[in-house]
C-alpha positions, 0 to 999 in steps of 0.5 A, a space after each residue: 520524475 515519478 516518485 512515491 515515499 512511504 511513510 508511518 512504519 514502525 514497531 507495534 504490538 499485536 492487535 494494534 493499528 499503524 497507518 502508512 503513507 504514500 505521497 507521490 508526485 510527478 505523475 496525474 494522479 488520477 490516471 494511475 492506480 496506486 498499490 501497497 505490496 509487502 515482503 517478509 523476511 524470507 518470503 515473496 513480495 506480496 500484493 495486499 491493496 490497490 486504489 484508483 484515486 480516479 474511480 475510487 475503486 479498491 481491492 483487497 487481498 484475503 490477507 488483509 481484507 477486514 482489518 486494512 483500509 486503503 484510500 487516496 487523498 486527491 489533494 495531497 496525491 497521497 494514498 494511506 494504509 490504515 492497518 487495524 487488528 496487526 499480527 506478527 504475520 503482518 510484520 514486514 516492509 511494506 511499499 507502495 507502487 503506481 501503475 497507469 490504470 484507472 481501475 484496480 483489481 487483483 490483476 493489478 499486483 500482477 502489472 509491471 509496476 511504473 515506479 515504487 517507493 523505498 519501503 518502510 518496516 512494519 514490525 508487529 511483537 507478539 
């Protein structure tokens, strides 16, 4: 069974940093690529970021690119989120969601996703 649990949300102030985690199993990581969407209140779920574990390769959204940081731990299947530099626009649950591709581009938020987590909040005060 394939299952991906996000980790690290929380309440921070502008101008800080969080970083989440998305531990996953039951599939070869290295086969997959692995997202981080995000939904405001009111608002659509948005892509932000995207990793394959398997080439290493990364995309960002004009959102975030700059200020967040995905990568993939092989060993511990696991993908993280470093998010410096948060606004209150940032504020938000976040998930994480996998996706059999080896490559990652900003085709991928538009893939149906193969699972996804449960979501963890991030909320950013001003």
């Amino acid at each position: 069974e394939v299952q991906l649990v996000e980790s690290g949300g929380g309440l921070v102030q502008a101008g800080g940093s969080l970083r989440l985690s998305c531990a996953t199993a039951g599939f070869l990581f290295g086969d997959y690529s692995i997202g981080w969407f995000r939904q405001a209140p009111g608002k659509e779920r948005e892509g932000i970021s995207c990793v394959a574990p398997g080439t290493n390769s990364t995309y960002y959204t004009d959102s975030v690119k700059g200020r967040f940081t995905i990568s993939s731990d092989n060993a511990k299947n696991t993908v993280y989120l470093q998010m410096n530099d948060l606004k209150p626009d940032d504020t938000a649950v976040y998930y994480c969601a996998a996706e059999l591709s080896v490559y990652c581009s900003g085709s991928f938020f538009f893939l149906s996703m193969d699972a996804w987590g449960q979501g963890t909040l991030v909320t950013v005060s001003s």
